[in-house]
N, C-alpha and C positions, 0 to 999 in steps of 0.2 A: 436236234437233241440226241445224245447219245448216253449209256450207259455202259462204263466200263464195268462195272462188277455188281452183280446182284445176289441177294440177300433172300432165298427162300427158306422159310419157318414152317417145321414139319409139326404135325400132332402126337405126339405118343401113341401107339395101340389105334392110329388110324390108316387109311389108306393113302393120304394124301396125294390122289391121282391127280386132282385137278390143279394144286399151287403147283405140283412139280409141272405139269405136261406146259403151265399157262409160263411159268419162269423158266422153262426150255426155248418155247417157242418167242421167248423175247431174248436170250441170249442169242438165239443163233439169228434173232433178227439183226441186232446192235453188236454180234460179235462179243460178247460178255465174258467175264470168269462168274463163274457160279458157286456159291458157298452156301451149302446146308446148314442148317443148323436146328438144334432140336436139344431139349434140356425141360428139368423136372424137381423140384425141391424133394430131400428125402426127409424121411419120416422123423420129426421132433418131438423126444421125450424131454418132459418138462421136469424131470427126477427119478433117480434108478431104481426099479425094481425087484431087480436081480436077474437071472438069467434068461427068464420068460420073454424081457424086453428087448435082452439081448437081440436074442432067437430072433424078435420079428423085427428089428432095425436093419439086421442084417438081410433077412428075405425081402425085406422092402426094398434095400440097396441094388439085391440081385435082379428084383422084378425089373428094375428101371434100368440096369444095364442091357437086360435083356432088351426092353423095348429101344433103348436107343439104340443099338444092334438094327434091333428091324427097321429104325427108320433109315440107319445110315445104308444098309442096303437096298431099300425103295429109293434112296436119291439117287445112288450109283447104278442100280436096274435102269430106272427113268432119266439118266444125262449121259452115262459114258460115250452112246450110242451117236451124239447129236451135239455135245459139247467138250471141248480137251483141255480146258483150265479149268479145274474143281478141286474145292479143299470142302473138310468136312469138320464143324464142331459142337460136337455134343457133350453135352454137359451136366454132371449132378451138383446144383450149388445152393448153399441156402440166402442168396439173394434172392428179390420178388423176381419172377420171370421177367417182366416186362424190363426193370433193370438190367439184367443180363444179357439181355439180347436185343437195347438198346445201346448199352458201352461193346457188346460187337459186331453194331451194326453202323459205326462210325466207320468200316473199312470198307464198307460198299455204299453205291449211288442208289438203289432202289428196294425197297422190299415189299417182298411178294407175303402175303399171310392170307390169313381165313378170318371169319370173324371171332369172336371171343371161343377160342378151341380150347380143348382139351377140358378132360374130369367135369365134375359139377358146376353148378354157379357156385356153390361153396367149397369148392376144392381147389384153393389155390398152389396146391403144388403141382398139379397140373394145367390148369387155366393159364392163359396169356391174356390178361385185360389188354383190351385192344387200344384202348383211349389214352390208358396208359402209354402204352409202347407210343401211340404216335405224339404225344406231347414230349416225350423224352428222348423219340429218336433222332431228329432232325432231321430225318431225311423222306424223301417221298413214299408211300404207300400204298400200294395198290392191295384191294380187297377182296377174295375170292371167296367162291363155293360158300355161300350164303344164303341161306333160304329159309322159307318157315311151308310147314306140313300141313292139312288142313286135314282133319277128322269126316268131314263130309262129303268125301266121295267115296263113293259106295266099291268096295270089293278089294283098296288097298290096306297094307297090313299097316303100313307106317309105322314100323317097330325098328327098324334100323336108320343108319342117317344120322349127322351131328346136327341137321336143323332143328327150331324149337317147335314142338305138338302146338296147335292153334285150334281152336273148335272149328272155326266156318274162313270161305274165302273173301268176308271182308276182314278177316282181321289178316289172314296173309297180307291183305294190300294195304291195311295200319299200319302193319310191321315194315311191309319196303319205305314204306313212307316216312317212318322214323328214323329207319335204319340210315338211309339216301340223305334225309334232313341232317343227319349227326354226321355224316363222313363229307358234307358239303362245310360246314361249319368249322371242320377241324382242316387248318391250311396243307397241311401236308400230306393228306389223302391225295390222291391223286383221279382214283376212279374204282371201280367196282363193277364184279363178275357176278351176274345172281344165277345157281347152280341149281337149273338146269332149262334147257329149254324144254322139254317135251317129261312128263310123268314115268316114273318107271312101274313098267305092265306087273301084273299081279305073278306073272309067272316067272319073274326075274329070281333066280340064285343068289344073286353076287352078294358081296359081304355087307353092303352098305344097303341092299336096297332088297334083301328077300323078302318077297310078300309082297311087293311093289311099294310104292311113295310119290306121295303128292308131291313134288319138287319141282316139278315143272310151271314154266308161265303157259303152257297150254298143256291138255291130255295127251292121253297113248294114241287119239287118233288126229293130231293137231289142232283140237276147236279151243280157242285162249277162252283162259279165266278170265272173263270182262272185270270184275272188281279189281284183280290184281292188274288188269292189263294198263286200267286206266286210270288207277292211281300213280301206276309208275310213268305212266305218261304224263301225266301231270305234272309230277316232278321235274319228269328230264327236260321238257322241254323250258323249263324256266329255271334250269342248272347254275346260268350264268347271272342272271339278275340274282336269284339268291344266293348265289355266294358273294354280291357285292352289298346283297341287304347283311348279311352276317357281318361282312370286314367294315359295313359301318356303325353295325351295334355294338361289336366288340371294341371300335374305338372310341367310346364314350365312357 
């Protein structure tokens, strides 16, 4: 199996450490070209104004040039070093995202994303429905930096991070469960990264994670979250029989 060109999908106003570092290190595995890509709907007024709407159409435009700015250079920071065929396309379009960057992702063999990224659940000019993209893209998908935070461990801040807040750690291991169930069912997933191994300590800076974050399948001092551990084990280990219980429900 080989992959000539890969398709990593940046977040607006994120860091996107882990799609880029994970679609690096399969480029330079399989020799790849690499193509960024990263886009945002802009602000739709349903009738004019006057000038006030002007004013913020425009700043809306400039916000989002700005961030695709930032992400085009986190791609080029994170590949130049490690990859030499790279093209970059960002994009302000009023198609739904998952459209857009399913019609161009017809020019590559794999794509790399996160799970349902960017803005709110109700914010679709930033959101990439994930289920979307992969029923329309045809092509393989591999699924990263996913996780869900759990409220219950005592002294993290869990205020930063794109994962969803969860009260306790059987619902983290709900969550892999659903989440692992829904990307086995859908044929063109490929596999999935759950981000991260180990918790970030309460005294962590970094942008994603000050205050620390339950993100990990184990603590700051390696002892696993048994509900999480074993649900996903659960799972994986019967990966293959349910994806053929799925390909024969779906055939009926």
């Amino acid at each position: 199996m080989t992959y000539k060109s890969i398709m990593v999908h940046l977040e607006l106003n994120g860091d996107n450490e882990g799609v880029l570092n994970i679609a690096a290190d399969l480029a330079v595995r399989f020799k790849s070209a690499v193509i960024g890509i990263a886009a945002a709907q802009p602000m739709q007024i349903l009738y004019e104004e006057g000038w006030t709407v002007t004013d913020v159409v425009t700043a809306d435009r400039t916000e989002i040039k700005k961030e695709l700015a930032a992400c085009k250079a986190q791609f080029y920071h994170a590949m130049q070093e490690r990859v030499t065929d790279l093209e970059w396309r960002g994009c302000i379009t009023y198609d739904l995202l998952a459209d857009y960057i399913a019609d161009e992702a017809r020019s590559a063999d794999l794509i790399v994303t996160g799970k349902d990224i960017g803005g709110s659940m109700l914010d679709n000019s930033r959101r990439v429905n994930i289920g979307q993209l992969a029923m329309k893209a045809g092509r393989p998908i591999l699924l990263t930096e996913w996780y869900a935070k759990a409220m219950d461990v005592p002294g993290l801040a869990n205020l930063h991070g794109a994962g969803w807040l969860v009260h306790t750690q059987e619902d983290r291991a709900r969550y892999y469960q659903h989440f692992a169930l829904a990307a086995l069912e859908t044929k063109n997933i490929v596999g999935w990264h759950w981000f991260k191994y180990r918790d970030d300590p309460k005294e962590s800076v970094a942008l994603d994670a000050a205050g620390g974050a339950n993100k990990g399948m184990f603590d700051i001092d390696g002892r696993p979250y048994q509900p999480l551990l074993q649900r996903a084990r659960a799972v994986n280990r019967e990966a293959y029989p349910l994806i053929e219980f799925f390909d024969a429900r779906n055939r009926e």
